[in-house]
N, C-alpha and C positions, 0 to 999 in steps of 0.2 A: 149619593153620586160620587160625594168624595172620598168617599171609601173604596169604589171602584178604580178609581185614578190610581191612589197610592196602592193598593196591589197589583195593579198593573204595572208598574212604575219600579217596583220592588222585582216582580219577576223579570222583567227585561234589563233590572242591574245583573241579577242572578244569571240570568243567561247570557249576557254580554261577560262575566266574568268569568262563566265556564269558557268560551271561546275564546279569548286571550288566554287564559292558561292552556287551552290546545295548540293555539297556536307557538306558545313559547316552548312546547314543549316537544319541538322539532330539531331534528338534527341539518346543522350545517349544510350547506350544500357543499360546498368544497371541501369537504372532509367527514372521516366519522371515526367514531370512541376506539380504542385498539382493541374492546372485545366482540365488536363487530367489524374485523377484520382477518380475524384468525378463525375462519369457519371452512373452510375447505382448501382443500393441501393447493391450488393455485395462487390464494393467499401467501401461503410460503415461499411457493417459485415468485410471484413477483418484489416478494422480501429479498429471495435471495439475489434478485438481479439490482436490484441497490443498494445489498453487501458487496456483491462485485466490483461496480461501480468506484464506492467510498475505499474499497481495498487499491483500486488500480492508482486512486489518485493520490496515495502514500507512497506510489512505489516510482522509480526512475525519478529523471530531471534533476532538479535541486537537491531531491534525497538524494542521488546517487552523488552529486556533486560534494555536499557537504564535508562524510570525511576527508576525500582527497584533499578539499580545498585547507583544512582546520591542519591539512601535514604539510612537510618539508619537502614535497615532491612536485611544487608546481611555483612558476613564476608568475606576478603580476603585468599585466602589460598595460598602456597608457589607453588602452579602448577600455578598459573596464570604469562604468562610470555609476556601478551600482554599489553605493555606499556598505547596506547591510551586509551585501556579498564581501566587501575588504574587509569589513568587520568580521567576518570568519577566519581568515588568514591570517592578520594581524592578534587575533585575540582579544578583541577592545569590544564582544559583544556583550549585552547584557541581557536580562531576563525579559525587558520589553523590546527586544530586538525580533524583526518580524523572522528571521534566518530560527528563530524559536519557536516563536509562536504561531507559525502556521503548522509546523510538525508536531507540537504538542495540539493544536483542535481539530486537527485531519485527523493523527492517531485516536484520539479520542472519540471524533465522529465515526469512525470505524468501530469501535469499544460499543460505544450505543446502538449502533445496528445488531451489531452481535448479541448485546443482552436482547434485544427486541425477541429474536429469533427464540435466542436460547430458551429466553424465560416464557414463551408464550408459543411454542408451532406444538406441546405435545396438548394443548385440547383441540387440535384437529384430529378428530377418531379415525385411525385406516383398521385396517382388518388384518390382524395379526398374519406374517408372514406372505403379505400380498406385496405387490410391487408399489402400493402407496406406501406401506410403511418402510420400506426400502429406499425412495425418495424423500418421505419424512426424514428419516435416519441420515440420507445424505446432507439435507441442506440442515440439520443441525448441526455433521462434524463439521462442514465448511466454517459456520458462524464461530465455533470452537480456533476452527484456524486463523482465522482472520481476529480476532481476538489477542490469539497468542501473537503473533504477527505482527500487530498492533504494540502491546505491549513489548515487544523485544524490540521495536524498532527506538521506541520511547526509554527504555532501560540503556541500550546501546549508548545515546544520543544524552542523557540526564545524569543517571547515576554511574558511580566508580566501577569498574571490573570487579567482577564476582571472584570474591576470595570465600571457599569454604569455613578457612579456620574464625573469619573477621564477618561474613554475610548476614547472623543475626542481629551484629550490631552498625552495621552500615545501613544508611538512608535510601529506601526504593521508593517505586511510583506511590501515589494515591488508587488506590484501586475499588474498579467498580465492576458491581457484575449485574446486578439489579435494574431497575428502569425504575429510578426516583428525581426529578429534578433538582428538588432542594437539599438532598444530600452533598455532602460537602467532607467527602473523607480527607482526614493527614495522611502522611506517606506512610507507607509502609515500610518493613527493614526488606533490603535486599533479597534475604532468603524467600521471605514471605511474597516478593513480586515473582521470583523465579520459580516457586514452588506452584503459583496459578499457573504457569506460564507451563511449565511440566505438565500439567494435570490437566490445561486445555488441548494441550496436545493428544495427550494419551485419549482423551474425550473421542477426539478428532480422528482418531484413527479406530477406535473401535468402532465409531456409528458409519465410516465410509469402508472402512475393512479393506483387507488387500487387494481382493477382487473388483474395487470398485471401478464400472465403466469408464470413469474420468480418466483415469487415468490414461487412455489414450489420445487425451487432450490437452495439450501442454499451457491451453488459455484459462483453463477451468482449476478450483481449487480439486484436489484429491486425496487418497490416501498417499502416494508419493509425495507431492507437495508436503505433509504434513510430516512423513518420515525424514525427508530432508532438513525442514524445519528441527527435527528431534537431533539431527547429528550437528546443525550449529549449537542448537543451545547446551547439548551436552559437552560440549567441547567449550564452550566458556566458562559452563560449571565445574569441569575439568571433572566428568565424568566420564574416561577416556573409553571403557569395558564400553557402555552404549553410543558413542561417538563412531568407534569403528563399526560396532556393528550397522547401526543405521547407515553410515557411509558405504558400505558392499554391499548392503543393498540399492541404495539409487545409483553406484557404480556398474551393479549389475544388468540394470533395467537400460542406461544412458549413455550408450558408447561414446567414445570419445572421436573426437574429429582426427580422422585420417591425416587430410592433406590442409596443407595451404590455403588451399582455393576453398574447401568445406567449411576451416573455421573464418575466413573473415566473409564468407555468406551467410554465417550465421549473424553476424555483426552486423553486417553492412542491411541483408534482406529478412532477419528475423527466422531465418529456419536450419533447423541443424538438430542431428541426433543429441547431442549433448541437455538441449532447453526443456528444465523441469518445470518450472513455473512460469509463464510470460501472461499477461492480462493483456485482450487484445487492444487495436489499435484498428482503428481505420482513415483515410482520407477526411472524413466529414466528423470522425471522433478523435480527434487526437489531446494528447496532453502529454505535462513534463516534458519540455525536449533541453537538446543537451546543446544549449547555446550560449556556455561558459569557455566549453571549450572547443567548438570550432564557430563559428557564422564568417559569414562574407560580406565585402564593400562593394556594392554593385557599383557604387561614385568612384570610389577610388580603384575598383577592379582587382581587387584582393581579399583575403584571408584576415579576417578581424576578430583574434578568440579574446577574451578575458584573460585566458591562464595558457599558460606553455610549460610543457615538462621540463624540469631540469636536466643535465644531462644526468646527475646520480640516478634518476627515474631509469633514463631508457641505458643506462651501464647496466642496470639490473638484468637485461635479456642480454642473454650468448647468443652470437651470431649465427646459430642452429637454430634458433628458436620460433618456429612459427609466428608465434602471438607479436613479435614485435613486428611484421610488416604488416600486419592489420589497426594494431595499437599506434603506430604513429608510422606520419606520413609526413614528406619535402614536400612547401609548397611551391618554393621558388619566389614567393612574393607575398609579403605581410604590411597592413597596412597602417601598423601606427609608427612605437617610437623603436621598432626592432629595423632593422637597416640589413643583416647580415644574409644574404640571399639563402645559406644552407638550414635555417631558421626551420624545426618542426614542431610540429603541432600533434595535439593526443587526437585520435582520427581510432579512437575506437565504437564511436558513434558517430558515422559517415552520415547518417541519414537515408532512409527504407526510402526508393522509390517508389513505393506502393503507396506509401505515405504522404505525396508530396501533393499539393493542392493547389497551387500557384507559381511558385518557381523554385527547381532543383536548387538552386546556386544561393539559394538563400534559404532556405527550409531543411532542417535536422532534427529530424521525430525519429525514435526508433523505439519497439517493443521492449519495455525492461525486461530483465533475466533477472528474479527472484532468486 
């Protein structure tokens, strides 16, 4: 009889151990493995709407802010009471100053979206020359763009000007192209950050090609975006032969604003023949706004920016010059330690009505221009 007990006893360890091993060997509810993600090209388009995303929130606000503020073209005024931001004007920031490091892990979180794509959307099978592969093709050149994008924005912002004769032995990014976490790359030399940065472009523009749809979409990455992108970095690389040429091409495609009123509607409401690249913006989605250099005292009943152009800034426009009654504005009334009633302020981001959620008089959101 006791022999019966103990096999019984034995099979029901057996079979209870089978069933914990089934059970453990379930995927997550809230998530799964990235090769059970990449199985049909929808997979990609919702990859690609969270490269968008990671790209939009690299571009405008602080970013745009930074250089100005790092130059000799802007004053402090007594409402600025955000330390890290003086720390950019003055020159006293350091490597753990957040004015860094949020633009090095946002670049970066951009950099890893991209590899995601790059390195993983071709085992989705489409059918040679069908409009899946066509779609495949596109949201790999975007990842390619957003990549380089990424990277130049981070080169820009870290390392010294690309000098030809000195770039192999100058210090560039760490560069990643892979999807490893515990990789830990040194920097790279200069040439060797610019030389991806070239190569993901050219990437980027054969897999979207000239023809590509987006391109009548000034929110969407495209082949234009990407040619544009090619006539900055070649002009930093001081490779003038391709600088112009890409430049008459998006010169050709992007007419320029006629009048007065066209270019500070581009400014002011976000649309205008001129806009290659803008990542949208809505009411309920907004981000970066530009409240360095204009916001208002609703207490005090004035104009309270951080930063005010110097007059060498606005000496710079001729009195012919469009751009300067868009670029800054009289407010008549400033509310900290400025006094002088003729007092202006940089008003080239007014703030998108389209934008505004609560109240004009206090709200300055507008669509970056890439």
């Amino acid at each position: 009889m006791n022999k019966y007990i103990v096999k019984a006893m034995l099979f029901g360890a057996v079979a209870l151990g089978g069933l914990t091993s089934c059970e453990l060997d379930q995927y997550p509810e809230t998530g799964l493995p990235t090769d059970q993600t990449w199985q049909k090209l929808s997979d990609a388009a919702n990859y690609n709407i969270g490269l968008k995303s990671a790209v939009r929130s690299i571009c405008g606000g602080i970013y745009a802010e930074k250089p100005d503020l790092q130059s000799d073209l802007f004053n402090m005024t007594t409402a600025n009471s955000t330390s890290s931001i003086n720390q950019l004007q003055d020159w006293s920031f350091g490597s753990a100053s957040g004015m860094g490091d949020g633009l090095w892990a946002n670049c970066y979180g951009v950099i890893s979206n991209a590899n995601n794509i790059i390195n993983n959307i071709d085992k989705i099978n489409v059918e040679e020359g069908s409009q899946d592969e066509v779609d495949r093709n596109y949201y790999k050149g975007a990842a390619y763009f957003a990549r380089a994008l990424a990277y130049d924005k981070l080169a820009r912002r870290f390392c010294k000007a690309y000098d030809k004769a000195t770039a192999d032995q100058t210090l560039g990014l760490p560069l990643v192209t892979s999807i490893d976490v515990n990789y830990k790359p040194s920097r790279s030399s200069l040439k060797a950050t610019y030389d991806l940065i070239k190569e993901d472009i050219k990437q980027a523009k054969l897999l979207m090609g000239e023809n590509d749809v987006h391109n009548a979409d000034n929110s969407l990455i495209s082949y234009n975006t990407a040619d544009a992108l090619d006539a900055r970095i070649s002009l930093n690389c001081q490779d003038y032969d391709n600088a112009i040429a890409c430049a008459q091409r998006t010169i050709s495609k992007y007419a320029l604003c006629s009048t007065a009123e066209d270019f500070a509607n581009m400014w002011k409401n976000d649309e205008g023949s001129e806009i290659i690249f803008q990542p949208v913006q809505t009411k309920d989605e907004r981000i970066n706004s530009y409240d360095a250099y204009i916001s208002f005292s609703t207490a005090n009943n004035g104009y309270s920016p951080d930063y005010i152009p110097t007059q060498g800034l606005i000496d710079l426009y001729e009195a012919n010059d469009m751009r300067q009654y868009t670029y800054f504005a009289a407010t008549g009334a400033v509310t900290n330690d400025i006094t002088d009633e003729n007092v202006v302020i940089f008003n080239k981001y007014p703030g998108n009505p389209a934008l505004v959620k609560t109240s004009a008089q206090t709200e300055f959101y507008n669509m970056t221009k890439e």
